[in-house]
C-alpha positions in Angstrom: 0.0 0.0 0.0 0.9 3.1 -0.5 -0.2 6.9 0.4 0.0 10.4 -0.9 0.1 12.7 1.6 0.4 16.7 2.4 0.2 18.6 5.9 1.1 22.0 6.7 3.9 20.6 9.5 6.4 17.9 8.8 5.1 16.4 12.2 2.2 15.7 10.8 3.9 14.2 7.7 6.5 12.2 10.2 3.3 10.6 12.2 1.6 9.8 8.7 4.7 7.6 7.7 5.2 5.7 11.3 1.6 4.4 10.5 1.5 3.7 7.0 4.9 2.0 7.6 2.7 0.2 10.4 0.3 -0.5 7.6 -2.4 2.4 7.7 -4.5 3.4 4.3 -5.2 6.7 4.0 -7.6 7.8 6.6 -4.8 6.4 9.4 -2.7 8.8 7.7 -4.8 11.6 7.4 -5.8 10.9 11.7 -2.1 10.8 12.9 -1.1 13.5 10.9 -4.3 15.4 12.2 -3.5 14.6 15.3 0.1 15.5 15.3 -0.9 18.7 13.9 -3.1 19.8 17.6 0.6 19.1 19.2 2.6 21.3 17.0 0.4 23.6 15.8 -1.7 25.1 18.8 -2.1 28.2 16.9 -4.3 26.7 13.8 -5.8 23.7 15.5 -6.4 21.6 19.0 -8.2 19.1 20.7 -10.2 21.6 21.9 -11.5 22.6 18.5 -13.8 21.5 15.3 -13.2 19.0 12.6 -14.9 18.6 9.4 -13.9 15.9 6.7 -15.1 14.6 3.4 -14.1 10.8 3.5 -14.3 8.4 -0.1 -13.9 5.3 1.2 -12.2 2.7 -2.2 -14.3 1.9 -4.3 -17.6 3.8 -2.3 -19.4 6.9 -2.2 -18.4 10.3 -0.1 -19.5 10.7 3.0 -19.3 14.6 5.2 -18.4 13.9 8.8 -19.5 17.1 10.8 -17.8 17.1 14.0 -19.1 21.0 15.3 -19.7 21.6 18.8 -22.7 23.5 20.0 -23.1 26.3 22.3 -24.0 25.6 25.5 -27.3 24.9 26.7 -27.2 27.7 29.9 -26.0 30.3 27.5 -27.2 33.6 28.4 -28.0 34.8 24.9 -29.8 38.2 26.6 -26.8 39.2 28.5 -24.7 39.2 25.0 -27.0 41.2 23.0 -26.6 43.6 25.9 -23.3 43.6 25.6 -22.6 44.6 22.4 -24.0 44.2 18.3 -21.4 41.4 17.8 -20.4 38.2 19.9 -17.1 38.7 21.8 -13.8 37.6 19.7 -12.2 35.3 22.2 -13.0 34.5 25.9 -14.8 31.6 27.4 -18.4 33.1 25.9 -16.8 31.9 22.4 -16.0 28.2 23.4 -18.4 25.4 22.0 -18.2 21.6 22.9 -15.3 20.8 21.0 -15.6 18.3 18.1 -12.2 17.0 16.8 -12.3 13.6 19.1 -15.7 12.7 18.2 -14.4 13.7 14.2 -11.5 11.0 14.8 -13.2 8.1 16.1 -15.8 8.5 13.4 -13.4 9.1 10.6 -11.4 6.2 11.8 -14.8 4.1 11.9 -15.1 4.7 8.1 -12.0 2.1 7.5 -9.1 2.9 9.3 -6.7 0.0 9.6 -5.3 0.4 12.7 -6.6 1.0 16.1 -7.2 4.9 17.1 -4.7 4.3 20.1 -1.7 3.9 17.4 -3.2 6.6 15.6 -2.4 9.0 18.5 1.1 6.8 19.4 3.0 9.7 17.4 1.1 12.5 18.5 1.7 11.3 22.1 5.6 11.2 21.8 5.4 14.9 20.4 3.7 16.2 23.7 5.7 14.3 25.9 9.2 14.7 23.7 9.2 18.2 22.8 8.6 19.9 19.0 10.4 22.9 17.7 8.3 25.9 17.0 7.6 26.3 13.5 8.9 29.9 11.4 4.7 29.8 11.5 4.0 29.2 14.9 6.6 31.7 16.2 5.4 34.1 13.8 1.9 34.0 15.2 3.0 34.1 19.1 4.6 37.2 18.0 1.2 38.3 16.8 -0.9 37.6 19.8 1.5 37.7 22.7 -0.7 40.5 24.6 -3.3 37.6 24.2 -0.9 35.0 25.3 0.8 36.6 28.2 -2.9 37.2 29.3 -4.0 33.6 29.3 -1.9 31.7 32.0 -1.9 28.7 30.5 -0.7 30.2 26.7 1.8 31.9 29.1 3.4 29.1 30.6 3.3 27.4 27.1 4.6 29.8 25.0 6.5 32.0 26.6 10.2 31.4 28.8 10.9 33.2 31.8 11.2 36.5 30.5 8.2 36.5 28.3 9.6 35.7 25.2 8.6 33.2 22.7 9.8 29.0 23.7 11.9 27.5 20.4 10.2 24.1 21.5 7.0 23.1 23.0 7.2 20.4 25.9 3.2 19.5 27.1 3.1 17.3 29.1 -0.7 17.7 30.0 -1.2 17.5 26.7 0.6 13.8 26.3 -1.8 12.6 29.3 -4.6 13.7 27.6 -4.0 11.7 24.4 -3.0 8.7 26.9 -6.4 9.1 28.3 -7.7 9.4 24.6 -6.1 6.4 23.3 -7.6 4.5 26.2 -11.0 5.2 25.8 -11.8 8.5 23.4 -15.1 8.3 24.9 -13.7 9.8 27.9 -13.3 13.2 26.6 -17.3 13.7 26.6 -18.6 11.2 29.2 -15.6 10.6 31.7 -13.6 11.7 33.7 -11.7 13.8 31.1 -14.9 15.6 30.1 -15.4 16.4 34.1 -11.8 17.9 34.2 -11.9 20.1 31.4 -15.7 20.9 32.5 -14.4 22.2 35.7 -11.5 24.4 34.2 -14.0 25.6 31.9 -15.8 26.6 34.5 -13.5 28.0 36.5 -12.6 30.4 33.2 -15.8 31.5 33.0 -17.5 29.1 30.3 -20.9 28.5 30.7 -20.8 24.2 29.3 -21.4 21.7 31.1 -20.9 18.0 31.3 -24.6 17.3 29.8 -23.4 20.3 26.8 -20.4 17.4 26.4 -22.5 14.1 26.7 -25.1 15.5 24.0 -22.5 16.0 21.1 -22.0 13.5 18.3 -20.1 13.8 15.2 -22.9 13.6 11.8 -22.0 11.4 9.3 -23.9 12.7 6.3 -24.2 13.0 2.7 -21.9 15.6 0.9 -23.1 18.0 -1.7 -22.8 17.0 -4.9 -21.7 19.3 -8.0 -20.3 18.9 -11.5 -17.9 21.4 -12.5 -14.4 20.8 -14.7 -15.7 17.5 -16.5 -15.2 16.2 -12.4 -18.0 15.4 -9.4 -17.2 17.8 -6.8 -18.2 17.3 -3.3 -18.4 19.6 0.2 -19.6 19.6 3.6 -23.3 20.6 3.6 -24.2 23.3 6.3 -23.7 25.2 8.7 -20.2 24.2 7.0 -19.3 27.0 3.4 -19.2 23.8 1.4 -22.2 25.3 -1.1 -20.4 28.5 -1.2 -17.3 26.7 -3.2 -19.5 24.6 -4.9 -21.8 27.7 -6.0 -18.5 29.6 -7.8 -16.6 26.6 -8.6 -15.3 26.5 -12.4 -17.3 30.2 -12.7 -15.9 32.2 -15.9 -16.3 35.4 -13.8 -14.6 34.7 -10.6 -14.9 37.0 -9.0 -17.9 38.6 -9.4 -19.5 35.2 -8.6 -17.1 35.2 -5.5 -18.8 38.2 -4.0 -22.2 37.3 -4.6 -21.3 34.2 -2.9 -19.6 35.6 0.0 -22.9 38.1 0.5 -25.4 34.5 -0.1 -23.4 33.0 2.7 -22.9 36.0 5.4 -26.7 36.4 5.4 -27.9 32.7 4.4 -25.4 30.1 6.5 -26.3 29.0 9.5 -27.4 25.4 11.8 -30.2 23.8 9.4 -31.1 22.0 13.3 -32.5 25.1 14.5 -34.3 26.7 11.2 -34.6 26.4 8.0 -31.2 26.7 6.0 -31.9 28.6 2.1 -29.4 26.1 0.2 -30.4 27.4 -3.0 -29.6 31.1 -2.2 -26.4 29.8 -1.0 -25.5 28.1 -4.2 -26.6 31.0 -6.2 -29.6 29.6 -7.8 -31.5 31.9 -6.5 -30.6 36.1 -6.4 -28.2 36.8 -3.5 -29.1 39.2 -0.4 -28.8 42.9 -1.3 -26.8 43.4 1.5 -23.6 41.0 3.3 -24.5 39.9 7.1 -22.3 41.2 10.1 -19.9 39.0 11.6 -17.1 38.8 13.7 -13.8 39.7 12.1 -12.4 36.0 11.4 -8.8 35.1 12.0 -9.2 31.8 10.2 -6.7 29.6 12.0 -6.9 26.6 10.4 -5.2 23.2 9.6 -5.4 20.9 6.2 -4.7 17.4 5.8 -5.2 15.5 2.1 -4.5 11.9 2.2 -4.7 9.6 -0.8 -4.1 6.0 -1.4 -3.4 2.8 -4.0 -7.0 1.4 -3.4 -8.6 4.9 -4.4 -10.0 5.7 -0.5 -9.3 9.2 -0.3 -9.2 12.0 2.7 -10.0 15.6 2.6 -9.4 17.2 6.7 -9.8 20.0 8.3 -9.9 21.0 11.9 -9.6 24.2 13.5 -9.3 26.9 16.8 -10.6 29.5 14.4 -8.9 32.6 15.6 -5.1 32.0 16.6 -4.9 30.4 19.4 -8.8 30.4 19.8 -10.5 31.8 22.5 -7.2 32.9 23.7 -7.5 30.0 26.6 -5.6 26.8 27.5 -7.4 24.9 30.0 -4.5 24.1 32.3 -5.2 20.7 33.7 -6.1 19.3 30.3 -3.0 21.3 28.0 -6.2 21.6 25.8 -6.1 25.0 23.8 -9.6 25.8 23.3 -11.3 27.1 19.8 -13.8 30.3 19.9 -15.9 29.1 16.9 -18.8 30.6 18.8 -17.7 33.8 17.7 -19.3 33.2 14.4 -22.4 33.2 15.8 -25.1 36.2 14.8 -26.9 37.8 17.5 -29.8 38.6 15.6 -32.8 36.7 16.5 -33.2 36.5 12.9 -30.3 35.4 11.2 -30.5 31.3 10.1 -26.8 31.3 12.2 -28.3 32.9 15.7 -27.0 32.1 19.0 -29.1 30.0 21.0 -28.9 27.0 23.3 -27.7 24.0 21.8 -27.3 25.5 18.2 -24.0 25.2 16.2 -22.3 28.3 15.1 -21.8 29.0 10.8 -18.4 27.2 9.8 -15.7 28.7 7.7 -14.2 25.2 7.1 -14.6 23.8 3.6 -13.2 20.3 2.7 -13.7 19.0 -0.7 -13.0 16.4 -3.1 -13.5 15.6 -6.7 -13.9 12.7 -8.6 -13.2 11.8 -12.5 -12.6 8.5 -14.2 -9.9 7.0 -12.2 -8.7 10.5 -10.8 -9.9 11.1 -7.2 -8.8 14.8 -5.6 -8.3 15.7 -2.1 -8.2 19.5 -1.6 -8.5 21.5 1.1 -6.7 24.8 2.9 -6.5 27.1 5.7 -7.7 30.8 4.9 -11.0 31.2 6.8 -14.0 32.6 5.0 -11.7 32.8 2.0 -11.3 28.6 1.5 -13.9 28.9 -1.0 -12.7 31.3 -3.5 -9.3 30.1 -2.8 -9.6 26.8 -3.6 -11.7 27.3 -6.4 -8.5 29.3 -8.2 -6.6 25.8 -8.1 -10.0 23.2 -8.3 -9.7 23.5 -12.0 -6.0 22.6 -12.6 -5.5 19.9 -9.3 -7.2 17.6 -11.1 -4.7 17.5 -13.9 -1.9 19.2 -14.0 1.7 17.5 -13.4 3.0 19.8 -11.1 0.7 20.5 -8.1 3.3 22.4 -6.5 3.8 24.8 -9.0 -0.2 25.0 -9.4 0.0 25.5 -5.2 2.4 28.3 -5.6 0.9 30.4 -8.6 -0.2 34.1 -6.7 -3.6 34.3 -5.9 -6.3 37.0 -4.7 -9.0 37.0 -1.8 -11.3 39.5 -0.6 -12.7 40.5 2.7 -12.3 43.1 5.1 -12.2 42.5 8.8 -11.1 39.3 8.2 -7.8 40.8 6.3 -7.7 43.6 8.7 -8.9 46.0 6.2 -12.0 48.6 7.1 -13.7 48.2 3.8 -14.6 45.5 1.6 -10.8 44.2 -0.9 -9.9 42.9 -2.7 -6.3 41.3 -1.8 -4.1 40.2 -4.9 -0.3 38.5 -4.4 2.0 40.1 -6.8 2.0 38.2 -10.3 -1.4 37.0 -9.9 -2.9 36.4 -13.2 -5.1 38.9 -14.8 -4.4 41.6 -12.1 -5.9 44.6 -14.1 -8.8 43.0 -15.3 -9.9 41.8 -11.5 -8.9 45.0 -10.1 -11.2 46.6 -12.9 -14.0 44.2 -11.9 -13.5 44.9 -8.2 -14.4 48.4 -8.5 -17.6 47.6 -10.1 -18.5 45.4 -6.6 -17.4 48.2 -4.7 -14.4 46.5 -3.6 -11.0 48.5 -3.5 -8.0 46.5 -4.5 -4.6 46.4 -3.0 -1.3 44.2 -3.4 0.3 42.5 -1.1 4.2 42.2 -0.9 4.9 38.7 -1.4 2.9 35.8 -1.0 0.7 36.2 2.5 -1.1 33.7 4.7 -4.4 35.3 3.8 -3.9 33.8 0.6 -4.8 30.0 2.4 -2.3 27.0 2.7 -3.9 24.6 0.3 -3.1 21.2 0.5 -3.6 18.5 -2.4 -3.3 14.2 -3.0 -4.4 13.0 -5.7 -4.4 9.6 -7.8 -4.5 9.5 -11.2 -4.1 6.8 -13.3 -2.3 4.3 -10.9 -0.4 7.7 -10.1 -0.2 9.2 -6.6 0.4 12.9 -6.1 1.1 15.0 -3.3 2.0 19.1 -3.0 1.8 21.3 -0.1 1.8 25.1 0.1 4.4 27.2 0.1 2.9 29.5 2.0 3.1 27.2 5.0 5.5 25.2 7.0 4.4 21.6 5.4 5.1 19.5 3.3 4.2 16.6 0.4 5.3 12.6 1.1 4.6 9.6 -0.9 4.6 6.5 1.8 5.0 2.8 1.5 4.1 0.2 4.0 7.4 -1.3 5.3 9.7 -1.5 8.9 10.4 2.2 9.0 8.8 4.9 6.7 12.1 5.3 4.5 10.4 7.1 2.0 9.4 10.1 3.6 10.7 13.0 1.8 10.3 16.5 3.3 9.3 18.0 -0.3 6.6 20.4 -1.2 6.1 17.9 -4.1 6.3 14.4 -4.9 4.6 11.9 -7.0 4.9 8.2 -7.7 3.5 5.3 -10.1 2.0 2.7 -8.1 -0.2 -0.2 -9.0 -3.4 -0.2 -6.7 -3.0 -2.8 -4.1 1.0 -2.7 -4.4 2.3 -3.6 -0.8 4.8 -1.3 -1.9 
């Protein structure tokens, strides 16, 4: 067997290869590099956060997994509109019941070889062991460390003695939590783990309990379904922006539709488990809102993993703390950093993605896959309420081009405004992106101003790609990002990991490699 992988940490690359060498498929790749990536990555993504997938198992059809938390049932949803037009930022008012460890065992229940317990074997040894901080990591530290030097547990993670940023992360909490994990995951929402991390929630001012915990179970669900590019595309169905990329995906007029999109899904999105969700406004076939909803300015911190293997099952993963670091809090007893995807939550009574007990906040995460012949995609990115837009820049060309890292690299645009720290509706373009005038031209006429960037910027999303094709597995991984690309093959050690942003190789489909 063998396994195309990408990850935005070599961690998460390293942990893929010990258990493909161990004799994993795809989705035990794609889990130990996920969970690898909540040790070395607290910034982007955490235990303590939300996972969303879109899972082909070989040789059957899609399936979503929607592992998003809910707010708490004791929310005080009159004390917050009192407070202010928008949901706080960070702070224990934004933490839901975090979803990732329900989204494992699921994913792993989908045909994972191995048991979850070896899955989080590498993850484990990274906690305990000790990881350097990433060019990415430390860059973001740098960017929050009012934030962190706030947050006593951030503090005592990030920071040395003097209150400057670690080079390497020792978390030891952290590796008895994923002990605790690998003995029974079930522990995190009905245990005594859950009652732990209950009680230091409390203590910070959360209003979850241990019944908010017990009710949460990851959805297994259809995708939605799409042609576009002579390929089947699929993506998470809401609250999740799957319809949003699927609504501009393989549009002649990007951009344009982009915008029209991004207005559909700021007013439209929301948990289709408390009211009625317009699916059709979101995918455009019906006119778009006049006017874009208010949110919270999103940081969209935000992991990828694509996994693809010989047999054709193939793995599209994301999981998330939303902002950087979250809600800005690490539960202490636990080493769990906790996301603030409750931030995304409208306080108008109105709006399909209200607050209120039990609901699920709109989702900026947006996992897809594609499907052609005998060419199956795995795609998927960080950049927040951007994903859509910037995936569907590469969608077209992932599915056949021969160098995904070059198609990975190529300058791109977004558009936004709190969300890119800009005051007014932009339109954001790397320098060298394609057609610059011509979008800059259009962007005026959607009352968008335009702007360049000096290099190649974060905004900008760190896509992620595997693909097979053809008996061919292919792998790339952003350059904007720390990560990196790996073909593995079953065997005693994973000799073939290569630390590359690219790498491809012909296999035949079963091979034991």
């Amino acid at each position: 067997m063998a396994v195309a992988v990408a990850a935005p940490h070599p961690a998460a690359v390293d942990a893929a290869g010990e258990v493909v060498a161990a004799g994993g498929n795809a989705l035990d790749a794609a889990l130990a590099a996920a969970v690898a990536l909540t040790v070395a990555y607290p910034h982007q993504c955490s235990i303590g956060g939300d996972l969303v997938a879109v899972v082909r198992p070989a040789g059957g059809e899609p399936r979503a997994v929607l592992s998003i938390g809910a707010a708490a049932t004791a929310v005080d949803v009159g004390a917050l509109r009192a407070a202010g037009p928008r949901m706080p930022f960070g702070g224990p008012q934004t933490v839901t019941v975090p979803g990732v460890v329900a989204g494992w065992a699921t994913l792993a229940g989908l045909g994972a070889r191995l048991p979850l317990a070896e899955l989080l074997a590498p993850a484990r040894a990274l906690a305990a062991g000790g990881v350097s901080v990433s060019p990415g990591l430390h860059r973001a530290i740098r960017g929050r460390l009012d934030g962190i030097r706030a947050d006593p547990g951030l503090r005592a993670l990030l920071l040395d003695d003097v209150g400057e940023p670690v080079t390497r992360l020792v978390q030891p909490a952290l590796a008895a939590t994923l002990d605790e994990l690998a003995a029974n995951w079930r522990s995190f929402y009905t245990g005594a783990l859950a009652a732990r991390l209950v009680a230091g929630l409390t203590a910070l001012g959360s209003p979850l309990t241990t019944a908010d915990f017990r009710a949460h179970g990851a959805e297994l669900t259809a995708p939605l379904v799409q042609a576009a590019g002579g390929a089947t595309w699929y993506a998470a169905p809401p609250p999740v922006q799957g319809a949003t990329f699927l609504a501009i995906n393989g549009s002649p007029a990007l951009l344009a539709d982009a915008r029209r999109a991004q207005i559909a899904r700021d007013t439209l999105l929301g948990d289709p488990r408390i009211g009625p969700v317009d699916l059709d406004g979101l995918l455009l076939r019906t006119p778009a809102p006049g006017a874009a909803g208010t949110g919270p300015k999103p940081a969209g911190d935000t992991v990828a993993v694509t996994a693809v293997d010989a047999d054709g099952t193939a793995v599209t993963l994301i999981q998330s703390v939303f902002q950087s670091f979250g809600s800005g809090l690490l539960e202490p007893g636990t080493g769990i950093v906790l996301h603030n995807r409750g931030s995304s939550f409208s306080l108008d009574p109105a709006h399909p993605g209200r607050l209120a007990p039990g609901a699920r906040p709109p989702h900026t995460l947006c996992p897809v896959l594609a499907v052609t012949g005998d060419t199956v995609v795995a795609l998927g990115c960080q950049g927040g309420r951007s994903q859509p837009w910037i995936l569907a820049q590469v969608a077209g060309d992932v599915l056949t081009s021969a160098d995904l890292a070059g198609v990975l690299a190529r300058p791109r645009w977004i558009i936004g405004a709190r969300k890119i720290d800009r005051e007014v509706p932009t339109l954001l373009l790397e320098p060298g992106t394609p057609a610059a005038y011509e979008l800059a031209s259009t962007a005026a006429g959607l009352g968008l101003l335009a702007e360049t960037t000096r290099g190649l910027h974060d905004d900008a999303g760190h896509v992620q790609v595997a693909r097979l094709s053809g008996g061919l597995l292919t792998a790339a991984s952003d350059p904007r990002a720390d990560g990196s690309a790996a073909l593995l093959v079953q065997g005693p050690r994973p000799a073939s990991l290569v630390p590359k942003n690219d790498l491809d190789g012909r296999v035949g489909r079963g091979d034991p490699g």
